[in-house]
C-alpha positions as CSV (number, residue, x, y, z in Angstrom):
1,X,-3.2,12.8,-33.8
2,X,-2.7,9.3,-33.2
3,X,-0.3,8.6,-30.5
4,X,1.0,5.2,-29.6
5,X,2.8,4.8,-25.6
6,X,4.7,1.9,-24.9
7,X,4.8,0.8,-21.9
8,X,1.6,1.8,-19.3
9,X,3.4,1.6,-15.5
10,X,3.2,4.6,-13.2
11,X,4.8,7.5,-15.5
12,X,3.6,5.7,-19.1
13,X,-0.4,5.3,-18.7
14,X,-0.9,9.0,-17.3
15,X,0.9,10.3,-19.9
16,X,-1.7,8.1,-22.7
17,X,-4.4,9.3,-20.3
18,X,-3.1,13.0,-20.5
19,X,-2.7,12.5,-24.5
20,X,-6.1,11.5,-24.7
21,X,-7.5,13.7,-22.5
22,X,-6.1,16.7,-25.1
23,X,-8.3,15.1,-27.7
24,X,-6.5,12.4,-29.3
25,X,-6.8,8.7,-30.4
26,X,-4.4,7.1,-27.7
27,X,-3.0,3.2,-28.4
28,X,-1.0,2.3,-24.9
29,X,1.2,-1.3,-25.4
30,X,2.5,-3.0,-22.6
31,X,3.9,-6.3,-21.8
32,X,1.8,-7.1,-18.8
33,X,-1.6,-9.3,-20.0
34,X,-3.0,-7.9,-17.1
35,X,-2.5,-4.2,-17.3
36,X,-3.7,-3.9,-20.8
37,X,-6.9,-6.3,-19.8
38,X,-7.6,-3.0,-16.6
39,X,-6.9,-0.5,-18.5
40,X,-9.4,-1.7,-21.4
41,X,-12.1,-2.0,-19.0
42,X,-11.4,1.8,-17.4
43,X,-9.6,0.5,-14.1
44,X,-6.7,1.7,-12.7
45,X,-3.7,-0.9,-12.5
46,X,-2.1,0.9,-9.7
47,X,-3.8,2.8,-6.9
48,X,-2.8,6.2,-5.6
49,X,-2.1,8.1,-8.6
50,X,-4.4,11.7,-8.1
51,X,-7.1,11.5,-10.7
52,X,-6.4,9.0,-12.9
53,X,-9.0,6.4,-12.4
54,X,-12.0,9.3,-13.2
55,X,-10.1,10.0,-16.4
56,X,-9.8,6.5,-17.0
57,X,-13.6,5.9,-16.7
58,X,-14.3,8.5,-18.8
59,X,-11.7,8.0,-21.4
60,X,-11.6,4.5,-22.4
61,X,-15.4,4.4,-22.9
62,X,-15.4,7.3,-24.9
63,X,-12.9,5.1,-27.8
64,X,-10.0,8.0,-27.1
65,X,-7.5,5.1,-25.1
66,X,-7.2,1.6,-25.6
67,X,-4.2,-0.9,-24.7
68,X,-2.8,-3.8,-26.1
69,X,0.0,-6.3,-26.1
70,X,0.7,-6.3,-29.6
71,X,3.1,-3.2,-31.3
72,X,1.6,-4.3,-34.3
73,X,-1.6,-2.6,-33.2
74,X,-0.4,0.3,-32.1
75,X,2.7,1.8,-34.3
76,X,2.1,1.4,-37.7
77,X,0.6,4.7,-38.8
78,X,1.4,6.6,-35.5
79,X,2.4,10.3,-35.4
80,X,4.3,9.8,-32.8
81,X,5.6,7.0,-30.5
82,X,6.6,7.7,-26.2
83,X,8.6,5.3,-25.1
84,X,8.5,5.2,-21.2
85,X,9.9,1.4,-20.6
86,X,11.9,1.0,-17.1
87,X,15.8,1.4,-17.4
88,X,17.8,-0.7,-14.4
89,X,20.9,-0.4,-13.5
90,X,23.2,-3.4,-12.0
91,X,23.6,-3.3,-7.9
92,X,27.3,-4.8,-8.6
93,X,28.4,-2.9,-11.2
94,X,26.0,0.6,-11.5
95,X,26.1,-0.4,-15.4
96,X,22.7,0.7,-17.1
97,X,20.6,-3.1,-17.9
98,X,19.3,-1.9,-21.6
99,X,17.3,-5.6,-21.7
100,X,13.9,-3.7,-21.7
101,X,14.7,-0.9,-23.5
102,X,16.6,-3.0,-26.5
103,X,13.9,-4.9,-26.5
104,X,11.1,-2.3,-26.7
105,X,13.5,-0.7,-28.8
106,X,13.4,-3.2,-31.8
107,X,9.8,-3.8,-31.1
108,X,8.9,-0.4,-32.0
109,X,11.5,-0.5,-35.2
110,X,9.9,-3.6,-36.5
111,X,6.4,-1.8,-36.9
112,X,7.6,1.9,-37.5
113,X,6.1,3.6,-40.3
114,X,7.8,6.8,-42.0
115,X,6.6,10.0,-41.1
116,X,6.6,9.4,-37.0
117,X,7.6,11.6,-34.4
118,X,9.7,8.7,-31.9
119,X,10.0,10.4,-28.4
120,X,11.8,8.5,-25.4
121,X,11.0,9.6,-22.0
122,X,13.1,7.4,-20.3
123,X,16.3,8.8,-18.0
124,X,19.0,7.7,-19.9
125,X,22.9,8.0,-20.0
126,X,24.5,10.8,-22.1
127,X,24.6,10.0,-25.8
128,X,22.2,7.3,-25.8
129,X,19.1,8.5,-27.7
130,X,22.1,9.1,-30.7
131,X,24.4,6.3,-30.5
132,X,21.8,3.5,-29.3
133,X,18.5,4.4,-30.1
134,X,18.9,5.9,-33.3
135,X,21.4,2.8,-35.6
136,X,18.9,0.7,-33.7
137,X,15.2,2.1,-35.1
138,X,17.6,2.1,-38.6
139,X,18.3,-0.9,-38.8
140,X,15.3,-2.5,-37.3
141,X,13.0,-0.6,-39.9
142,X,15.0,0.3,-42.7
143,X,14.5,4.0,-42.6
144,X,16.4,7.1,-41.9
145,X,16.4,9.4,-38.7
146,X,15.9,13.3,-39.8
147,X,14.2,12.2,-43.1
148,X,11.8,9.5,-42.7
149,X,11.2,9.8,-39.1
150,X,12.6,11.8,-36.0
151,X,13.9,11.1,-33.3
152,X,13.9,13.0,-29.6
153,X,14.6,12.7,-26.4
154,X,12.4,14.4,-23.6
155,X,12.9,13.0,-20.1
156,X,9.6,12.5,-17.6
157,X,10.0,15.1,-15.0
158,X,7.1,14.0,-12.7
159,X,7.1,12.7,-9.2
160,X,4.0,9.1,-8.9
161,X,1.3,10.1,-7.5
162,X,1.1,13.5,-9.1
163,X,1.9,13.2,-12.5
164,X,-0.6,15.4,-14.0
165,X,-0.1,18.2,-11.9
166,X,3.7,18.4,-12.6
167,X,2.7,17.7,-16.4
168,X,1.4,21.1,-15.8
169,X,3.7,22.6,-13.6
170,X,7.4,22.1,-14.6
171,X,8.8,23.2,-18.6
172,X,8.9,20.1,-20.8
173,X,12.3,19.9,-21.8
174,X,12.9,18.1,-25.6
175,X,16.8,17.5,-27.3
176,X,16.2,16.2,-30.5
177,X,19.0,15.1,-33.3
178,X,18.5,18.0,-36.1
179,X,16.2,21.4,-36.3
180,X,13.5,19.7,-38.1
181,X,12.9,17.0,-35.1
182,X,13.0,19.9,-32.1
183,X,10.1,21.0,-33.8
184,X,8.2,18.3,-34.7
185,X,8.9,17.3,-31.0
186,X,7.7,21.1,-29.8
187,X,4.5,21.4,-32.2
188,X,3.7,17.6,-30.4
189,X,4.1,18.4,-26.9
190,X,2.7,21.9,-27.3
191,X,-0.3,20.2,-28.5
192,X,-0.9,17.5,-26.2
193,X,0.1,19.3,-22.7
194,X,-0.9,22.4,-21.3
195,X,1.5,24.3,-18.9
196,X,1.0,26.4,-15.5
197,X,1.6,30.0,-15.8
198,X,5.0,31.2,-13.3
199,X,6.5,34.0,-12.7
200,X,10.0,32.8,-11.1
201,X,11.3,31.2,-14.5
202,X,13.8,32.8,-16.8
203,X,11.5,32.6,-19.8
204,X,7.7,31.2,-20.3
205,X,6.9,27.7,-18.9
206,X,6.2,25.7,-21.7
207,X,8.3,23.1,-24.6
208,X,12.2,24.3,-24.0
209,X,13.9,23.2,-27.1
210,X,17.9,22.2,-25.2
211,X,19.3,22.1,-28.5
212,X,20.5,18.4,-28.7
213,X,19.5,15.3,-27.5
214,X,22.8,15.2,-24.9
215,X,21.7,18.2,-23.4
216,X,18.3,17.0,-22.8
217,X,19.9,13.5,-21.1
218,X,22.3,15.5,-19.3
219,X,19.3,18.3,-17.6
220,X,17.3,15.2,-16.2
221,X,20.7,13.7,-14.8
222,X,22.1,16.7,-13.5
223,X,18.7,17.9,-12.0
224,X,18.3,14.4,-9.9
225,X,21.9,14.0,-9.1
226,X,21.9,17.4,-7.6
227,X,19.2,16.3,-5.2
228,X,21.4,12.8,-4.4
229,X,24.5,14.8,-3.7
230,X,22.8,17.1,-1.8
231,X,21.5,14.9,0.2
232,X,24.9,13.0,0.8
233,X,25.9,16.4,2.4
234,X,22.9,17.3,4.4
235,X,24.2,13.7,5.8
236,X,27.5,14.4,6.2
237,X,26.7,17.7,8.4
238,X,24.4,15.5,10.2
239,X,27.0,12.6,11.1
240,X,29.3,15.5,12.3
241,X,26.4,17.7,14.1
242,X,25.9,14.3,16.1
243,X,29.5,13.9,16.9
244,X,29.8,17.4,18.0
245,X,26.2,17.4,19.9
246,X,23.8,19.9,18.2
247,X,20.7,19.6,15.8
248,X,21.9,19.9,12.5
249,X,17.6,20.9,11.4
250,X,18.4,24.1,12.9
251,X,21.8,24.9,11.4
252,X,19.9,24.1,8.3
253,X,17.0,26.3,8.5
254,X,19.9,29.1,9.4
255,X,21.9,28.3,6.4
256,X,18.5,28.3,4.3
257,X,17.1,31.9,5.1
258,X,19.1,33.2,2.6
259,X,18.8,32.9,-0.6
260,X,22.1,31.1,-1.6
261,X,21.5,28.2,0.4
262,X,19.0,25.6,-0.4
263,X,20.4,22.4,2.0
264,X,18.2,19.3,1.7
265,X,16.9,17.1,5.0
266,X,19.6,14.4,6.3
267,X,17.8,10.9,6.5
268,X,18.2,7.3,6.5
269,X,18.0,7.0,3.7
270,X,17.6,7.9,0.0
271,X,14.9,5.6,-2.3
272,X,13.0,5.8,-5.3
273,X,13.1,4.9,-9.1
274,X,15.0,8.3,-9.6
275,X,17.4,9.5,-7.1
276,X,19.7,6.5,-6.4
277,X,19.5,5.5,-9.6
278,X,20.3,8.7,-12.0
279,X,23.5,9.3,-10.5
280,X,24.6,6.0,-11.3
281,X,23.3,6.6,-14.7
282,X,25.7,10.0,-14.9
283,X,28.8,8.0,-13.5
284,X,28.5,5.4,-16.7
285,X,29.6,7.8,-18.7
286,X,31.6,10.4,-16.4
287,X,33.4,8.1,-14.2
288,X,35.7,10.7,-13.2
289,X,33.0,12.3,-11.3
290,X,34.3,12.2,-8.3
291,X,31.5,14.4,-5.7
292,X,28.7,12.1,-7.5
293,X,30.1,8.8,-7.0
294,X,31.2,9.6,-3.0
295,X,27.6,11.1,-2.1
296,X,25.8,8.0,-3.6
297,X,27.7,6.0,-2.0
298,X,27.7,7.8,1.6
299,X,23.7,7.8,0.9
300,X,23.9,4.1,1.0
301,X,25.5,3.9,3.7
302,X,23.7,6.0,6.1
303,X,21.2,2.7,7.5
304,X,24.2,0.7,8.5
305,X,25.2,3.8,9.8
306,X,21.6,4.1,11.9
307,X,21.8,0.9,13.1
308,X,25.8,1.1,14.0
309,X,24.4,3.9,16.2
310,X,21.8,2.2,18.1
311,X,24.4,-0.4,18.4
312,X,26.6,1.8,20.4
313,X,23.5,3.0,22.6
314,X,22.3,-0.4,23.6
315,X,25.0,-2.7,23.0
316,X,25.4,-6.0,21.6
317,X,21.6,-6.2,19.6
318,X,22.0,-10.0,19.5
319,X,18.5,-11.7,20.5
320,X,16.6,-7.9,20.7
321,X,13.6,-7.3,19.1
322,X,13.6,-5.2,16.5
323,X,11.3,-3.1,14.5
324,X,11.6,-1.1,11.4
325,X,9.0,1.4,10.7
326,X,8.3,2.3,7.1
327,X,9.0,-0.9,4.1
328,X,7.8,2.3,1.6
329,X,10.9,4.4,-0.1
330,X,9.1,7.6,1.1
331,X,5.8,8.9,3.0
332,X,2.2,8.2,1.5
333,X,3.7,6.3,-1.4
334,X,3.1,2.2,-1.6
335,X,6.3,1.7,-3.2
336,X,9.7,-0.2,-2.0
337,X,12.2,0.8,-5.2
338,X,15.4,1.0,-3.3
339,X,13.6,2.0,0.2
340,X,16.2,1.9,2.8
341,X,14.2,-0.8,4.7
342,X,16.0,-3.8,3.0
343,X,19.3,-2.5,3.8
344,X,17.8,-1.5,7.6
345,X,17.0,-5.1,7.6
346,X,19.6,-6.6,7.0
347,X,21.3,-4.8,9.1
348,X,19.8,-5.7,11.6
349,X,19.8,-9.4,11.1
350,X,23.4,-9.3,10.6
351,X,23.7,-8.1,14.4
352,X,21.3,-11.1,15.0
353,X,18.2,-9.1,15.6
354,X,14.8,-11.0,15.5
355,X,13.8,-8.0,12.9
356,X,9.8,-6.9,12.2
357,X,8.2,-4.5,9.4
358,X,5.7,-2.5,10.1
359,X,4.2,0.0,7.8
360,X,0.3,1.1,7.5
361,X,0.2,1.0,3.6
362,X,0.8,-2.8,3.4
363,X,-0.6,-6.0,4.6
364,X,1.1,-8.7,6.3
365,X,1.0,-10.6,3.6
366,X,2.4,-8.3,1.1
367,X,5.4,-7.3,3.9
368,X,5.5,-11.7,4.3
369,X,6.1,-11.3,0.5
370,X,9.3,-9.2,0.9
371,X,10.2,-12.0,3.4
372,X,9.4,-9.8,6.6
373,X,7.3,-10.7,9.8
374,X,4.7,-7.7,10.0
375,X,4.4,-6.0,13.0
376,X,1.7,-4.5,14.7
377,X,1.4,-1.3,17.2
378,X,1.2,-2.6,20.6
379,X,3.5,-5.5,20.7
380,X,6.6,-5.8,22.5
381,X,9.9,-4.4,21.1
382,X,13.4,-2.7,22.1
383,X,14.4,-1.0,18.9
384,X,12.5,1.2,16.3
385,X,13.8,2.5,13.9
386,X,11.9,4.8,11.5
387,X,12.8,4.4,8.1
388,X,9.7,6.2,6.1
389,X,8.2,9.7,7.0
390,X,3.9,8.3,6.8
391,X,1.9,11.0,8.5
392,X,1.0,8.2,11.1
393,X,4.1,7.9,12.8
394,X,4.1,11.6,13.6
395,X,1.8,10.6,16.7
396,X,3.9,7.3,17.9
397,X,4.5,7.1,21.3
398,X,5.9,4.8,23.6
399,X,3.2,3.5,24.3
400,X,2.6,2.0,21.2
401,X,5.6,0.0,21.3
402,X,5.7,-1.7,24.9
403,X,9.0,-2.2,26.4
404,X,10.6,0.5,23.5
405,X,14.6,0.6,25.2
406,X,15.2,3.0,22.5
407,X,13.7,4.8,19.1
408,X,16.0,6.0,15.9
409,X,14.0,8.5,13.9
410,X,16.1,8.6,11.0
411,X,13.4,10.9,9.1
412,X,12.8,13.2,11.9
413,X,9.0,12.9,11.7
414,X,7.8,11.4,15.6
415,X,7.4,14.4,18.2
416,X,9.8,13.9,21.0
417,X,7.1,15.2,23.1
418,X,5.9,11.6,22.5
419,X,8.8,9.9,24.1
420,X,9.8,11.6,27.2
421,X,11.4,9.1,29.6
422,X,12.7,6.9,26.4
423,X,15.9,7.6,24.8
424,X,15.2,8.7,21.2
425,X,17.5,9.8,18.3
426,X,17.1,11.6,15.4
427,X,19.5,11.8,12.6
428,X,21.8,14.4,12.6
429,X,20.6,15.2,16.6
430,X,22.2,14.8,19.8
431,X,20.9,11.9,21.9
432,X,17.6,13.1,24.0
């Protein structure tokens, strides 16, 4: 087949690299000079992302992937087109920002040719792939949806950093608008992924057909704002469990040896492209959703909460040095979407803090970008706060922050055989 993939960030240009690496002629369009110019040449655009540059090297070389800035070159003549362009949502108003997508959108119309499989991957709110996406690529090409091309939706399910293993491991779910287009969409992705054997699902792992496009948008919401409102009450136990004095990890692990009970870990707080963001996505078109709309917003809450608490520890944090541990959203991953360090921050400033970064994936002049001072193991400080489980803060000690007064884990990762004689708190903990 040839397959065109618009837009090559972190989710699109494994997925042309996984196309191509099934065997077929792979077009990738972006927007970014740059990342079509790396790509071309067989080099990764972003690091970190388990065997991509090897397939790159081999791939591109070989004729089977090439990128370029220009739709013209890449959908006209397609079998089908996956759209993975970024969806945001507004801070203010938790709207969805179409901008990109539109824009991708009537791009991709302009050029389409009849007889194309059109497959967004894209979260997206409920309804969208029929009410948007489908009068748009009309109108923008002149052709009708369910006779001259198809239409699908079939959300991206994989986590950076991983992608091609979760390609592998999870079902790939597809909701198309009529019973001609789900399976077009499953002949497509049954040819171009190849899926993990498992035992513990209800029926093979492989293309699951949902029926309908809606179903499909509301799977990949409901699967992510499950995690976001479970999350919100892991936190909830823990701000009680440190009112009441005990550790809230082992009422947890209690609760979690049987089978009925599957409690996530309390934290700081809760980052990503996926999980702050989805729920939002749900709530603009269920607003009445009530549980959604008060865990996202407790989530957001919990590093004011953090630094509220070390507030009441050490009193008045005006003029105190203080250091947050972690810029990245999560452990071992160099990315900031929505990481609780910029509300930990600002926090912090607000309580007129002289505030520091520190976080081993970065260099000071990236965290100087963000507009942070970096700090560096073995300079002074009287706060730390960790906001991002890395594997190398498991070892901190006290020693490594001179003149520590106090330390908030809020992802429970340091040993507090590390930090005997210092006070140290971990979310959801009494004070040690």
């Amino acid at each position: 087949m040839r397959i065109a993939v618009v837009a090559l960030g972190k989710i699109g240009l494994p997925l042309a690299v996984q196309f191509a690496d099934a065997g077929h002629d792979v077009v990738g369009v972006d927007v970014n000079r740059s990342v079509v110019d790396l790509v071309n040449a067989g080099r990764e655009p972003f690091p970190g992302e388990a065997h991509l540059a090897e397939k790159l090297t081999a791939l591109v070389p070989a004729g089977k992937l090439k990128a370029t800035t220009d739709y013209a070159d890449a959908i006209p003549g397609a079998d089908a087109v996956v759209l993975v362009v970024p969806l945001f949502v507004n801070d203010e108003t938790w709207e969805p920002d179409f901008g990109w997508m539109d824009a991708a959108t009537k791009s991709l119309a302009e050029h389409l040719t009849p007889g194309t499989l059109v497959s967004y991957e894209t979260t997206l709110p409920v309804g969208t792939t029929r009410n948007r996406w489908k009068p748009m690529l009309e109108q923008g090409s002149g052709l009708l949806e369910g006779v001259d091309f198809h239409l699908v939706f079939s959300p991206e399910r994989v986590l950076t950093g991983r992608v091609f293993a979760d390609l592998r491991r999870y079902p790939k779910l597809v909701g198309a608008l009529s019973p001609e287009g789900a399976q077009r969409a499953t002949d497509f992705y049954d040819a171009v992924l190849s899926f993990d054997e498992r035992d513990d699902l209800s029926r093979p792992n492989g293309v699951w057909d949902l029926g309908s496009a809606e179903a499909a948008e509301m799977a990949k919401l409901a699967e992510t704002t499950y995690r976001d409102v479970n999350i919100g009450l892991a936190n909830q136990f823990a701000a009680y469990a440190e009112r009441i004095g005990i550790d809230v990890y082992q009422v947890i692990e209690a609760c979690n040896s049987q089978p009925y009970s599957h409690i996530h870990r309390p934290g700081i707080a809760v980052g990503g492209h996926c999980i702050p963001v989805y729920p939002r996505l749900y709530l603009s078109t269920d607003p009445d959703a009530d549980i959604v709309r008060t865990a996202r917003l407790f989530n957001a809450s919990m590093p004011e909460r953090v630094v509220d608490r070390a507030a009441e520890l050490l009193g008045d944090l005006s003029g105190l040095s203080a250091v947050v541990l972690g810029a990245s959203y999560r452990g071992g991953v160099k990315e900031t979407a929505f990481s609780g360090v910029f509300a930990t921050v600002d926090a912090l400033r607000d309580r007129g803090a002289t505030v520091a970064v520190h976080d081993p994936m970065y260099s000071d002049e990236e965290l100087a970008g963000f507009g942070w001072s970096a700090y560096h193991l073995g300079e002074p400080a009287d706060l730390a706060i960790v906001q991002a489980d890395h594997a190398e803060y498991k070892d901190l000690s006290a020693g490594d922050l001179p003149g520590i007064r106090l330390l908030v884990d809020g992802r429970n990762t340091t040993e507090a055989s590390q930090w005997t004689g210092t006070p140290r708190i971990v979310i959801g903990t009494a004070t040690e």
